[in-house]
N, C-alpha and C positions, 0 to 999 in steps of 0.2 A: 633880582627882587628887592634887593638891597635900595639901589639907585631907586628905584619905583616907590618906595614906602618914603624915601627921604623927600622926593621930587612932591607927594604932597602932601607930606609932615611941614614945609616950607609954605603950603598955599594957608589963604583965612577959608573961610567956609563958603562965601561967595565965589573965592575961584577955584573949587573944587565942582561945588557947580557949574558953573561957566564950564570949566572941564568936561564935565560927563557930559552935559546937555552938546557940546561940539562930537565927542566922539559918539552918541548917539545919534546926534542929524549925521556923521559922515562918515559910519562904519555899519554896513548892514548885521553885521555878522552879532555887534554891538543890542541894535534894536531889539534881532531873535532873542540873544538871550536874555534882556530884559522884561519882553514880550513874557518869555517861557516862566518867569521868574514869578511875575505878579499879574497874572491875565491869566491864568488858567485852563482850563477845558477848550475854549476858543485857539486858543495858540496850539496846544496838544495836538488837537483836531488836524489842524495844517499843518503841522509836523509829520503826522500821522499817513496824512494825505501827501505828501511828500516821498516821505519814503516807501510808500504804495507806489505810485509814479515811478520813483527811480528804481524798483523793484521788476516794475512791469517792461520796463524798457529794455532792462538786462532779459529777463525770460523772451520779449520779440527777441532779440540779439541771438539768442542761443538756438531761439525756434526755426525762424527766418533767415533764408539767405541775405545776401548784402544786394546792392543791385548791379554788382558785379557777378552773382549768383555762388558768391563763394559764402562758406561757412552754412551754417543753421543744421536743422536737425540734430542737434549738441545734446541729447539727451544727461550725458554727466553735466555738464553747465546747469542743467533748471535743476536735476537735483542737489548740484551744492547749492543750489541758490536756496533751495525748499529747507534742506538740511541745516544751513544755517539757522531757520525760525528755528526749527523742533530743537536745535540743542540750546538754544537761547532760553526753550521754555515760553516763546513769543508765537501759541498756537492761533490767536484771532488771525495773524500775517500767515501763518501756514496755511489757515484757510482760503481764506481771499485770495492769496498768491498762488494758491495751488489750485481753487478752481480757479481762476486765470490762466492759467499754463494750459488745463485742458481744453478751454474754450480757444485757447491759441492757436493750440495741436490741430483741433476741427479745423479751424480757421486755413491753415495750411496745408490741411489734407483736399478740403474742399477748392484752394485756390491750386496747387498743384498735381493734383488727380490720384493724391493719396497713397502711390506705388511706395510706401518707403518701407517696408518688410513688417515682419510679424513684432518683433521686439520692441518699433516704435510704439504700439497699439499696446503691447503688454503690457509696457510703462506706463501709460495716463491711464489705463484700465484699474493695475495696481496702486496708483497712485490715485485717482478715482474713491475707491475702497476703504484707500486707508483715511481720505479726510471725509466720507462717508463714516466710521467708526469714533475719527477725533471728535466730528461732532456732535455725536453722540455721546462721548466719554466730558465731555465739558456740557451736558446741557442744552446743544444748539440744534438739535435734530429739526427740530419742527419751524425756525429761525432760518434752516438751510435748506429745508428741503424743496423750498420752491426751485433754486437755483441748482439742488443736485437735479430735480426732475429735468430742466430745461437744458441741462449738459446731456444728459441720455436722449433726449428728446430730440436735440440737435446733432448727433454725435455724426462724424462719419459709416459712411454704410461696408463702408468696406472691412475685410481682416476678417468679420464678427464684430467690429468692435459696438458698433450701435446696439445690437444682440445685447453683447456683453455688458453695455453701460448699464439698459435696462432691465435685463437679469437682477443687477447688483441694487438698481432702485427699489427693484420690487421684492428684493427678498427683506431691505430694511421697511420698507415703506408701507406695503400692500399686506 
């Protein structure tokens, strides 16, 4: 840090600019966090949508095989991934991420014919539930319920689980 404070204690002010404005055109990493800095909400947003994305990618990864047909069905994977938001105290990503996971689950159940045992179903059921009540506990009920209906709505038919999703809509909802 030393060298760094000297290197441009030594420049005028012209070539400190010259500086920044170089590491800006040719360090992306640069841009972000100037972006994040003084641009606001806009930057946020992408950031935001970012780690949504790389969020979503990990949950197929742990849901989905590979297309060697190895791995997926990882049920402790999606909920460390979920468990990370809630202890973070970052519940909007618990939502989002978490009905994501179930629409995933469907997703898989419907492309693979669904045979994956009882425990599969009990988890996105429970899990289902529980950001059914978060969003409720923050305010969002009426904000999510379009998308909890469309989860139950869609859900797989098999297990009970379909049963089960809308059971659980209509005891918050109806």
């Amino acid at each position: 840090m030393k060298t760094f404070k000297q290197f441009f204690e030594l420049m005028d002010r012209e070539e400190v600019y010259k500086e920044l404005e170089y590491l800006y055109q040719e360090f992306p990493v640069v841009r972000k966090y100037y972006k994040l800095k003084f641009s606001g909400k806009e930057y946020t947003d992408e950031l935001k949508q970012e780690l949504v994305t790389r969020y979503q990618n990990k949950i197929d990864a742990a849901i989905f095989p590979n297309e060697l047909f190895e791995g997926g069905l990882e049920l402790d994977k999606v909920d460390r991934l979920l468990t990370s938001f809630k202890k973070k105290r970052q519940f909007q990503y618990f939502l989002e991420i978490g009905i994501y996971s179930i629409q995933q689950a469907n997703v898989m159940a419907e492309m693979y014919g669904g045979d994956f045992g009882e425990d599969y179903y009990l988890y996105f059921e429970e899990l289902y539930e529980e950001l059914i009540e978060k969003a409720s506990e923050l305010g969002l009920s009426e904000e999510y319920k379009p998308m909890f209906h469309e989860l139950a709505k869609s859900a797989f038919e098999g297990y009970g689980h379909y049963d089960q999703l809308n059971i659980l809509f209509e005891e918050k909802y109806c």
